[in-house]
Wavefront OBJ file of the C-alpha trace (Angstrom):
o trace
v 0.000 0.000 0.000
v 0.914 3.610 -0.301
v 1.933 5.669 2.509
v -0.105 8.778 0.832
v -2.746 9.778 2.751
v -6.273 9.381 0.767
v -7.237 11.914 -1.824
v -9.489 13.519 0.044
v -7.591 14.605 2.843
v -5.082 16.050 0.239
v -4.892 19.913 -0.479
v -5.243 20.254 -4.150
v -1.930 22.217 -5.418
v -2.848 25.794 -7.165
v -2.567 25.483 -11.176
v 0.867 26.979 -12.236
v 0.813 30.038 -14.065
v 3.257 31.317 -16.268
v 4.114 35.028 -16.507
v 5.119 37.341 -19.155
v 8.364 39.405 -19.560
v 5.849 41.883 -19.565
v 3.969 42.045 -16.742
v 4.131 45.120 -14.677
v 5.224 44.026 -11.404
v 3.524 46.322 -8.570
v 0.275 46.807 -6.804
v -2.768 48.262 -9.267
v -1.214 47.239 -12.738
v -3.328 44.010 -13.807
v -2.938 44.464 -17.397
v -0.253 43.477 -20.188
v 1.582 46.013 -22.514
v 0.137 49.080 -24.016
v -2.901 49.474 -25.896
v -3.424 49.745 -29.294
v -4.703 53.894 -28.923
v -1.299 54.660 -26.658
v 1.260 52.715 -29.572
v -1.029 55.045 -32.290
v -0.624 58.242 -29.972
v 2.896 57.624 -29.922
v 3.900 56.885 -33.172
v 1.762 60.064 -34.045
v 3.932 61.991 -31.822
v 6.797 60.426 -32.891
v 6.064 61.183 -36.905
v 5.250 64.932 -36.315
v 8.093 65.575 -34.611
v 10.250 63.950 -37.714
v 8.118 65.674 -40.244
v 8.765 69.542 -38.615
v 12.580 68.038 -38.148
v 13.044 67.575 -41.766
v 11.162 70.768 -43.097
v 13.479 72.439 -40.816
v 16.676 71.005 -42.650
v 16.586 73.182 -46.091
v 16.088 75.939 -44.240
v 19.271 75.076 -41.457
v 21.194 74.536 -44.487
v 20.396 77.155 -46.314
v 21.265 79.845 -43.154
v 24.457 77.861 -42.792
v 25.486 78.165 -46.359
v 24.683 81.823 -46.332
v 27.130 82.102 -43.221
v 29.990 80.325 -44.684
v 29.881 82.423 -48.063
v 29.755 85.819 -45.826
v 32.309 84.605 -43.495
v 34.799 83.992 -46.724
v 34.073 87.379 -48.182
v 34.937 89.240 -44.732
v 38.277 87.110 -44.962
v 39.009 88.156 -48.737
v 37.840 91.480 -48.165
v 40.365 91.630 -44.948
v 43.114 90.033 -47.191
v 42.520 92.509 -49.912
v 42.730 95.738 -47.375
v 45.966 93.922 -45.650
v 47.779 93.472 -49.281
v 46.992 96.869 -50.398
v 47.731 98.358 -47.147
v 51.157 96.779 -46.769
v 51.532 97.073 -50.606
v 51.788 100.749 -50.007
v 54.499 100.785 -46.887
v 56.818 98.961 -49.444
v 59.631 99.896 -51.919
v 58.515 97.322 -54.237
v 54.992 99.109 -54.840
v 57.011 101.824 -55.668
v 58.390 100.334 -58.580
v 55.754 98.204 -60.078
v 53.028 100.518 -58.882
v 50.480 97.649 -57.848
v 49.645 95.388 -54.711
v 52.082 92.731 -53.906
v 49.942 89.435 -53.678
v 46.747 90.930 -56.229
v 48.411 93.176 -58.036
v 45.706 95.929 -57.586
v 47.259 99.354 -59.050
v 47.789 101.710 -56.071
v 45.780 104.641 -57.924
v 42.674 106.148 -58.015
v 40.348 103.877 -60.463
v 38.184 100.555 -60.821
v 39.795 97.235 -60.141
v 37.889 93.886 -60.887
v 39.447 91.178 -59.510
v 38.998 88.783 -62.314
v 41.864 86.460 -62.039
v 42.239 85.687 -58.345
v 41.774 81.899 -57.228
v 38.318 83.533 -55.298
v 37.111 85.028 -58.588
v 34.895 81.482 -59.303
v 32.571 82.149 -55.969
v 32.810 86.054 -55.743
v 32.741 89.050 -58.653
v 35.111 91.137 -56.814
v 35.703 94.991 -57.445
v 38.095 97.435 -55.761
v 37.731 101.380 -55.850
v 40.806 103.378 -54.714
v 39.618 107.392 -54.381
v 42.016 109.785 -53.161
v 41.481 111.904 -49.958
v 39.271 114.519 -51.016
v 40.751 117.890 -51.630
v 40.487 120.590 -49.087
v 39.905 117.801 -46.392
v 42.185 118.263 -43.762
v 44.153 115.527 -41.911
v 47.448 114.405 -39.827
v 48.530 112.377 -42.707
v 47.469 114.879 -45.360
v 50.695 116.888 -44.035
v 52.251 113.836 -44.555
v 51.604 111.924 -47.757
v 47.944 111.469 -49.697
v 45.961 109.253 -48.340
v 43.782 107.014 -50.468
v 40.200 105.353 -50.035
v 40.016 101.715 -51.492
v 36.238 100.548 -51.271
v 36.428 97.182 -51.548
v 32.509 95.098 -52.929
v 32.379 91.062 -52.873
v 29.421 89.493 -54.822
v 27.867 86.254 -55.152
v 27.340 84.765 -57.023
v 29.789 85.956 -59.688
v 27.883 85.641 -62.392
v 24.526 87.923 -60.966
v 24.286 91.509 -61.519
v 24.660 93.373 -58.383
v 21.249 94.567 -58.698
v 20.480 91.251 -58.046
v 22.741 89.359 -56.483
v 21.932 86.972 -53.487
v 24.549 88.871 -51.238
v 27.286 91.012 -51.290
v 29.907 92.937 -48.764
v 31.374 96.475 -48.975
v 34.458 97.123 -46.860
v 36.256 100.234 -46.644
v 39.974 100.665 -46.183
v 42.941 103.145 -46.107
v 46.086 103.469 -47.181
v 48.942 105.819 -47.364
v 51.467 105.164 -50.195
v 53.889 106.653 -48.644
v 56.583 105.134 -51.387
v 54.992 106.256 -54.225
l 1 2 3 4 5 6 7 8 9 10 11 12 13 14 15 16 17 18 19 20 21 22 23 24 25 26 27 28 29 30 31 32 33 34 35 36 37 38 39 40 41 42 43 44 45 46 47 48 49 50 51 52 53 54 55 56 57 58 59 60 61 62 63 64 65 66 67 68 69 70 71 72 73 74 75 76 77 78 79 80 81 82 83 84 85 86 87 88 89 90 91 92 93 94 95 96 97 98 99 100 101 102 103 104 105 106 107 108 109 110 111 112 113 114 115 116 117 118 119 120 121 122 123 124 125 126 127 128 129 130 131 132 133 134 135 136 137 138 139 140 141 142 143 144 145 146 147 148 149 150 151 152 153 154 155 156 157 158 159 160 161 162 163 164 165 166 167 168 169 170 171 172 173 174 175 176 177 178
């Protein structure tokens, strides 16, 4: 015979339940997962957000562009002031009569800047005026000075009527070897 005790006195065992992964564990959560409305909220959320993201990016690129092309004329523009300025302080200006590295004559007149390795990206024109006569200054005892107006636009090939952008930077010089 068996030593079990009958059936009847027996406790009956409690049926074994498996859980999910994805149970919340806690007091007051009795359900599985999220319903079908939250995933659809989300993933509405989630695509609006993406759609203003990428009608944003023509517009970020654009701006960014626009400050990389200004940001190069202020440096050519400052390189252009710099050789003319220095052009002028030197005995070598005196003898060729033009700028050192763009060879911009140091007299009144229009320049274009035509052949410069910039000249593909920027129409480039320099204006060198004399002081004005009559006007009276410390260097005007000294030697002339001269204006140079110096006008960067792109792109090259636009009038400046309508050109996208453009920069104007003044400058002066005293040729005091001329």
């Amino acid at each position: 015979m068996s030593n079990l005790p009958p059936t009847s006195n027996r406790q009956k065992a409690a049926p074994l339940r498996r859980e999910s992964a994805w149970v919340c564990i806690g007091k007051g959560f009795d359900h599985k997962g999220f319903s079908l409305a939250e995933v659809v909220a989300a993933l509405g959320i989630a695509t609006f957000a993406l759609v203003v993201i990428v009608g944003l990016l023509p517009t970020s690129m654009g701006a960014t562009r626009d400050a990389v092309q200004s940001t190069e004329a202020a440096q050519i523009a400052s390189a252009i002031a710099c050789d003319l300025r220095s052009s002028a302080q030197h005995s070598s200006a005196a003898i060729t009569g033009t700028s050192a590295i763009y060879g911009i004559p140091l007299q009144s007149g229009t320049y274009p800047l035509n052949t410069a390795s910039f000249a593909t990206r920027f129409r480039t024109q320099v204006v060198i005026t004399p002081e004005p006569p009559g006007a009276f200054t410390a260097n005007n005892l000294i030697a002339p000075v001269m204006h140079a107006a110096i006008l960067l636009v792109w792109p090259p090939t636009a009038p400046v009527s309508k050109a996208s952008s453009h920069l104007e930077v003044a400058s002066s010089f005293t040729p005091s070897c001329l």
